[in-house]
C-alpha positions in Angstrom: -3.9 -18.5 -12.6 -2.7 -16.5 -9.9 -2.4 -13.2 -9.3 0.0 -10.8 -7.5 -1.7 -8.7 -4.4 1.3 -6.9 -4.4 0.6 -3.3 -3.4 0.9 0.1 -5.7 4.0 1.4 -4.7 5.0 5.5 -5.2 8.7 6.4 -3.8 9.2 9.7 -4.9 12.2 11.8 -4.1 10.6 14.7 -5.3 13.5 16.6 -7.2 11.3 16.7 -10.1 8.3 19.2 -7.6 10.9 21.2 -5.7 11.1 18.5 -2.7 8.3 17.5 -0.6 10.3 16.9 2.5 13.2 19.2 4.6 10.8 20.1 7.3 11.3 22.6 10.5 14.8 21.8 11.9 13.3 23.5 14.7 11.1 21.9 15.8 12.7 18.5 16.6 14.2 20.6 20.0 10.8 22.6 20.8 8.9 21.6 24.1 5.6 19.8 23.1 2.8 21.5 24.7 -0.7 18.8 24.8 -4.0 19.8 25.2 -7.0 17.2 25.8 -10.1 16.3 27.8 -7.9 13.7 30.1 -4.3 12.7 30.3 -2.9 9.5 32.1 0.8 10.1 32.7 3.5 7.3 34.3 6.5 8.9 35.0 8.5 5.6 35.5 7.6 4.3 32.1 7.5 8.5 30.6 4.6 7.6 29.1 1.3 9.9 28.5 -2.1 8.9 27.2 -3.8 12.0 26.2 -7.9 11.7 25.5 -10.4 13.5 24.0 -10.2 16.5 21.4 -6.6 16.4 21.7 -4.7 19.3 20.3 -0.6 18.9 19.9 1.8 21.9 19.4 6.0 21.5 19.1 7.3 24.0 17.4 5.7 24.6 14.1 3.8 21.1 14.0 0.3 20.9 14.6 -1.3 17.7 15.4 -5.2 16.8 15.6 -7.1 13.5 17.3 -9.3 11.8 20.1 -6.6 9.9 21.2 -2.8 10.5 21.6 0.1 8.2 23.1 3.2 9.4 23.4 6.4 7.9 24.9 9.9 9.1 25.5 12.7 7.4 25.6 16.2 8.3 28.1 17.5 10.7 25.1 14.3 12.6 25.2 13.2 11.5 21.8 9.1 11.4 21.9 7.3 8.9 20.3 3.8 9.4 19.1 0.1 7.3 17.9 -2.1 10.1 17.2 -5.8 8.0 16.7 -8.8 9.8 15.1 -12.5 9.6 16.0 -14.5 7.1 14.4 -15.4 7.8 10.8 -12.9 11.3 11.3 -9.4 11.5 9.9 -6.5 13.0 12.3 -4.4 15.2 11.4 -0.5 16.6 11.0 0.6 20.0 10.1 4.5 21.2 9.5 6.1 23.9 8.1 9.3 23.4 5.2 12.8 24.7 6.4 13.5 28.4 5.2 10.2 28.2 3.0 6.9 29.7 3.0 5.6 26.0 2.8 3.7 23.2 4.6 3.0 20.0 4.9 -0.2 18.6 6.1 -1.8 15.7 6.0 -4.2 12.8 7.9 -5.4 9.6 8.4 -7.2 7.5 10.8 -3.5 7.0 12.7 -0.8 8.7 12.4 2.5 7.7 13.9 5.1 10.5 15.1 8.9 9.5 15.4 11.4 12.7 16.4 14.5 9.8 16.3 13.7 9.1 12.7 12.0 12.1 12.1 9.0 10.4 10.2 5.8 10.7 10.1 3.3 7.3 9.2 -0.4 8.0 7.9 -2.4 5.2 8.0 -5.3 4.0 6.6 -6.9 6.5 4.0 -4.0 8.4 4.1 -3.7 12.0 2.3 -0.8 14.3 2.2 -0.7 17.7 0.6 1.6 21.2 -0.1 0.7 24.3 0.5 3.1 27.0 -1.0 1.5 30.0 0.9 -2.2 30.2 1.0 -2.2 27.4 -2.5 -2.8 24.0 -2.2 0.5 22.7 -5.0 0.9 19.6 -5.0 -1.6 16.3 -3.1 -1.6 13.0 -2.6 -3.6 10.0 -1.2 -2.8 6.1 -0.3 -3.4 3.1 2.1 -0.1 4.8 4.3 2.1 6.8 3.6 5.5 7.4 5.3 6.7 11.2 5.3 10.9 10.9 6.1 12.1 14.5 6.6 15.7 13.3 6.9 16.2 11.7 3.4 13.7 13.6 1.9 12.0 10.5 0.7 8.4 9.6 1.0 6.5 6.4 0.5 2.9 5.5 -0.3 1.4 2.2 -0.5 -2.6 1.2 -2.0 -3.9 -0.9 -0.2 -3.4 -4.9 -0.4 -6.9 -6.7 -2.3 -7.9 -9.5 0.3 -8.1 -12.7 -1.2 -11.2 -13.8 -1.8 -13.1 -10.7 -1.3 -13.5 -9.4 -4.6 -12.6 -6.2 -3.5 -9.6 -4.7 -5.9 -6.4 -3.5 -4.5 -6.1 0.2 -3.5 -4.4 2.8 -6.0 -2.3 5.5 -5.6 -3.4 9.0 -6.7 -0.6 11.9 -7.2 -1.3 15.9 -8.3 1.7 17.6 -8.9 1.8 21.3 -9.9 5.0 22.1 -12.1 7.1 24.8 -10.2 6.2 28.3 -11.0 8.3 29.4 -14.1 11.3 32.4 -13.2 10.2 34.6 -16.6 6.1 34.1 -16.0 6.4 34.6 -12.3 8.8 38.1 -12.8 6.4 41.0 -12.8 5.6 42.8 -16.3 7.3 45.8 -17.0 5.4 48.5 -17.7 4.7 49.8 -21.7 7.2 53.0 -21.1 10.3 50.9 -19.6 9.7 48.4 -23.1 9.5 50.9 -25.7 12.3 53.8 -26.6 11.5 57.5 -25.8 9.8 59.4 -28.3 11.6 62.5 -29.6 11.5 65.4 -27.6 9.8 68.0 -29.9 11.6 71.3 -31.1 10.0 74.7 -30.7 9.5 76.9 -34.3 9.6 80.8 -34.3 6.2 82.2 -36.2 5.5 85.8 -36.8 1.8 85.4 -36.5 -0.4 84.1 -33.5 -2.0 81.6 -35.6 1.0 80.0 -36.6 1.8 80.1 -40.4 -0.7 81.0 -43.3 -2.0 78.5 -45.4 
């Protein structure tokens, strides 16, 4: 009998969490700005190879790794591999459009494309949502492909190599429900809830302790 080694797929528009994508608009026309132990730039081909602890900023993304190639192309689209340290995960930080949101994730590469706007994790990918400080909503996958455009993103388990014995790779999702409008509002407080007591009337007495009993 033979078996599929098709891999777990997850395509999730993410309607149903608020949206996942819609990242920085930005950002896509911010200078990138590269710091790293060596860089081996050829202007003719606009290629750079940056090496060693290499810290990426454009805009609001933030990008992590040993080992970064970018390329740019005539339009002045860039084109990144970001590549981790052995046995380290790199990692890729943006913040939502008109939200106090981000996106983060890693892997052991992670592919940048400002053309397509997408970002690739690959190989023990993980991507989460932070609404503020709060982690809200995580995921994990062989790669995972972020599309800011379409607001679409993909993530694939990994394939089970025949005759390894080793099962095929699964997809894990948490998704936190959005906040609810009525739990969220603030509680009013006991004297806005209930009505105002009567206001108490004044009686005349014609002795100081008030009337004989």
């Amino acid at each position: 009998m033979k078996s599929s080694l098709s891999p777990w797929l997850l395509t999730a528009a993410l309607a149903l969490v608020g949206g996942l994508a819609c990242a920085e608009k930005a950002d896509r026309n911010k200078p990138m700005n590269v710091e790293s132990d060596a860089l081996r730039y050829d202007d003719l081909k606009q290629t750079s190879v940056f090496t060693g602890r290499v810290v990426l900023t454009k805009g609001t993304i933030l990008i992590r790794g040993t080992k970064i190639d970018v390329r740019q192309d005539a339009d002045g689209n860039q084109f990144g591999v970001v590549t981790a340290e052995p046995g380290k995960l790199a990692f890729f930080r943006q913040k939502r459009e008109g939200l106090d949101e981000f996106i983060e994730g890693e892997g052991e590469t992670i592919e940048y494309d400002s053309l397509a706007d997408t970002v690739k994790f690959i190989s023990k990918g993980q991507l989460r949502r932070y609404r503020g400080a709060n982690l809200n909503d995580e995921f994990s996958g062989n790669v995972i492909l972020y599309n800011n455009i379409t607001d679409v993103f993909t993530i694939d388990g990994a394939v089970a190599k025949a005759g390894s014995g080793a099962p095929a790779g699964r997809v894990r999702a948490m998704l936190t429900p959005l906040p609810d409008a009525a739990a969220a509002a603030p509680a009013k407080p006991a004297s806005a809830t209930r009505p105002p007591l009567p206001i108490p009337t004044l009686r005349s007495s014609t002795t100081l302790g008030g009337e004989k009993k």
